[in-house]
N, C-alpha and C positions, 0 to 999 in steps of 0.2 A: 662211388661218389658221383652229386651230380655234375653236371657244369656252373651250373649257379654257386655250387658249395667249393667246387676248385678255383669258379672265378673270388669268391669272398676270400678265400687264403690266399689267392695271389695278390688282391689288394693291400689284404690286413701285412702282407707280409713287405711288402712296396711303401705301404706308409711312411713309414722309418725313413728317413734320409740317408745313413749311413747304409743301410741293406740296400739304397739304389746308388750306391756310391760304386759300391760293391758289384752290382749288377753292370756299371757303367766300368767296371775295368774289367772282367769278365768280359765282356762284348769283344777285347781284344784281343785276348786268349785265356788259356786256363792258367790259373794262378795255383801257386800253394799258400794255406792256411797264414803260415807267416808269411809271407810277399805281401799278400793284401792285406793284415794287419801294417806292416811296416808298410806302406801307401799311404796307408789313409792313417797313421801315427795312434796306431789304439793298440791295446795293451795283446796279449794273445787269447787270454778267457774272456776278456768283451767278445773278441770275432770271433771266435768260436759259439757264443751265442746267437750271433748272427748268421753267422753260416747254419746254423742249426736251425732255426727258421724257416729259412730260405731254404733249406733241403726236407725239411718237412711239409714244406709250402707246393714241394716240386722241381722249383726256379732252379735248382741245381741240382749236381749229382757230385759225388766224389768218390775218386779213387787212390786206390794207397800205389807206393810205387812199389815194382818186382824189387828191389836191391835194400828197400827201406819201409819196412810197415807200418811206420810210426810218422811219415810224411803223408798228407793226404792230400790231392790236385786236385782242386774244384772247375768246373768248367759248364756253365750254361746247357737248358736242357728248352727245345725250341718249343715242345708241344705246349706248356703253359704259356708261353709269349704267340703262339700264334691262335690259339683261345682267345688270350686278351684282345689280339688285333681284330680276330672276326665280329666279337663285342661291339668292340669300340666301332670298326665299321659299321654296325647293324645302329650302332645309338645314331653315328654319323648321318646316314640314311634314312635315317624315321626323320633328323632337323631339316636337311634336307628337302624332305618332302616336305613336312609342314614351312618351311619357310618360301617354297615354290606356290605350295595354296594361299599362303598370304598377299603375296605379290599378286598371282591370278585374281584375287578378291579384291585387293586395294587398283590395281588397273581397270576392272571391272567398275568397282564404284568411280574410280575418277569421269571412266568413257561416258558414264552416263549422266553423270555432272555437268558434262560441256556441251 
């Protein structure tokens, strides 16, 4: 898959409020299925649709526990969040710079106005 097409799943998959709800408790540790259903007060087959996304997306990973195969611990997975970040820095950078050529162009015309 490319990076362009892991970045469009990570978005489409972020759109959603409640999957960055989800992503925002995840940040503090890994949760089970039901934990973060009972957080954010949603039924268990909503989040399970969510979480199903979101692990199809990449955003997470889960696992079942040794003692219980029928629990599964979701827990954040950094390589799509630091994709996103190099992105977002690189959009950052391109404004940046054009907004540095701007300023050099508009000081430019002022200097030669006076």
């Amino acid at each position: 898959m490319t990076r362009a097409a892991r970045l469009d799943d990570t978005f489409a998959a972020l759109a959603d409020p409640t999957r960055r709800a989800v992503v925002a408790l995840l940040r503090d540790e890994p949760r089970r299925a039901s934990d973060v259903a009972d957080a954010l007060s949603m039924s268990r087959p909503a989040m399970s649709r969510h979480l199903r996304v979101l692990r199809k997306a990449g955003l997470v990973e889960e696992e079942a526990l040794d003692d219980d195969a029928r629990v599964r611990i979701y827990r954040l997975r950094r390589k799509p969040f630091s994709e996103l970040r190099t992105w977002l820095d690189e959009v950052e950078s391109f404004w940046a710079d054009q907004l540095d050529a701007f300023k050099a162009h508009a000081e430019a015309r002022a200097r030669r106005r006076s």
